[in-house]
C-alpha positions as CSV (number, residue, x, y, z in Angstrom):
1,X,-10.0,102.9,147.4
2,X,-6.8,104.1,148.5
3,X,-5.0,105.4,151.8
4,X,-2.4,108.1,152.0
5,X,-0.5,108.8,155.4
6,X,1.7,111.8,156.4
7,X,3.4,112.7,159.8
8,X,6.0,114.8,160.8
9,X,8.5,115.0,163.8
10,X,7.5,118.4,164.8
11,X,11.1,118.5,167.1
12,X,12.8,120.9,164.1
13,X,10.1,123.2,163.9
14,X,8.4,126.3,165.7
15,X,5.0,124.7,165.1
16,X,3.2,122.4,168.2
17,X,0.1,120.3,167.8
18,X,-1.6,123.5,169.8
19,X,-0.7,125.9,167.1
20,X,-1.2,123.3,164.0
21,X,-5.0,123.0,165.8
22,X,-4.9,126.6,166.0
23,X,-4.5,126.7,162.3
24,X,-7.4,124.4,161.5
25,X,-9.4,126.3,163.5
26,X,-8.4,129.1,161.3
27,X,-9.6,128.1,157.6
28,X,-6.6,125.6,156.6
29,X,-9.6,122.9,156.8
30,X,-11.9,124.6,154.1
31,X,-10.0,123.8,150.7
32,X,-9.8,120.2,151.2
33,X,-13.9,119.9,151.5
34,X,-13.9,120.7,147.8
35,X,-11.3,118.2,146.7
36,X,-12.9,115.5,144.1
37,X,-12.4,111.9,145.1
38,X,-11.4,112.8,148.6
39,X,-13.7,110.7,150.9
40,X,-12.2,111.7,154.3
41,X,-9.3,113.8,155.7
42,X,-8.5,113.3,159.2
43,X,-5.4,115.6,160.8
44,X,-3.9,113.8,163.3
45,X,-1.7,114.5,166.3
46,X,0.7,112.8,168.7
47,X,0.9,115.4,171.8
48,X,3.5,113.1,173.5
49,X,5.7,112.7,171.1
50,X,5.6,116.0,168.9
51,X,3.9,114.5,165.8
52,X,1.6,116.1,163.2
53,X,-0.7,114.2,160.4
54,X,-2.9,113.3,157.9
55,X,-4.7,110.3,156.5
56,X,-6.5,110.7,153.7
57,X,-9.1,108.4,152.1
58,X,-9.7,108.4,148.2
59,X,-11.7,107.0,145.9
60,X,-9.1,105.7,143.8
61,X,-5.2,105.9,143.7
62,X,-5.9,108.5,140.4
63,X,-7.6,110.7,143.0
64,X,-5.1,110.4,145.2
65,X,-2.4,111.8,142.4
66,X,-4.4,114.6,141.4
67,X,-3.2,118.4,142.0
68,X,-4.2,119.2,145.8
69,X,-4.6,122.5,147.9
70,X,-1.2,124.0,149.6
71,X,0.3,122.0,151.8
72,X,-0.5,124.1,155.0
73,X,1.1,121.7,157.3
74,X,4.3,121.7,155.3
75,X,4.1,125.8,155.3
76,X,3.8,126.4,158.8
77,X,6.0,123.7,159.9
78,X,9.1,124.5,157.1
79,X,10.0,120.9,155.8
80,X,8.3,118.0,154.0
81,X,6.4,115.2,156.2
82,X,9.0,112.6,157.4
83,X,7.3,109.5,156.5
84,X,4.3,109.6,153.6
85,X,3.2,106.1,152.6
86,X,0.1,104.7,150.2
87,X,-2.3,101.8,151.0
88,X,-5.2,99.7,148.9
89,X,-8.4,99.9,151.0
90,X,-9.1,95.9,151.8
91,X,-12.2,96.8,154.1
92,X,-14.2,99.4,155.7
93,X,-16.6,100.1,158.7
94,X,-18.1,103.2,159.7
95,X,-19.1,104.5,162.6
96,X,-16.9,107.7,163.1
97,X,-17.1,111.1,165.1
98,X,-16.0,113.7,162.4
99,X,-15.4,116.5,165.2
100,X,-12.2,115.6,166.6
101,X,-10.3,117.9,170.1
102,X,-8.7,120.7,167.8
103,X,-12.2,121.8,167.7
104,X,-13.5,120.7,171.2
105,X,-11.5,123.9,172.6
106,X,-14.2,126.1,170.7
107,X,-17.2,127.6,172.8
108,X,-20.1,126.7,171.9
109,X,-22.5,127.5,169.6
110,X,-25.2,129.9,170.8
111,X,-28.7,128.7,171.2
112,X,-31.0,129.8,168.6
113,X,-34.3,131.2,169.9
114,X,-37.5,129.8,168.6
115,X,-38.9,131.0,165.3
116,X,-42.6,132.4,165.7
């Protein structure tokens, strides 16, 4: 299993961590469920200190090399991440929430009413 990290200093761009959420909101989220030996992609954010980022958790180091969807991120935000590094998985323990607060801003959903 391998790790891949990305951030970016968001102090050169236009973009915020409000209007990177904004985006995954939007759709950007979509083409990475489809990816093959992606395990998990988590977006992350550092509100205080104008940072924006991924980690992503692969299968292999081969899946992490693989052809991948646009770069949204680096789209929107007009330059490559600052810092991208690689790790070997040594160990793993689950027990995550897969939600995350770009999406806690969202109403939600309505109830459904009972089926007869």
């Amino acid at each position: 299993m391998r790790v891949t990290v990305a951030w970016w200093d968001l102090a050169d761009s236009q973009q915020t961590v409000d209007s990177l959420e904004q985006d995954l909101r939007d759709g950007s989220v979509e083409p990475w469920r489809e990816v093959e030996g992606l395990r998990l992609k988590l977006w992350i954010a550092d509100r205080e200190r104008g940072r924006w980022g991924a980690v992503m958790w692969w299968d292999s180091a081969a899946a992490a090399e693989q052809p991948l969807p646009p770069n949204r991120a680096a789209e929107l935000i007009g330059y490559a991440p600052e810092h991208r590094v690689g790790f070997d998985v040594a160990a793993v323990a689950e027990g995550i929430d897969l939600s995350g607060p770009a999406f806690s801003a969202l109403p939600p959903a309505p109830a459904r009413a009972p089926e007869h």
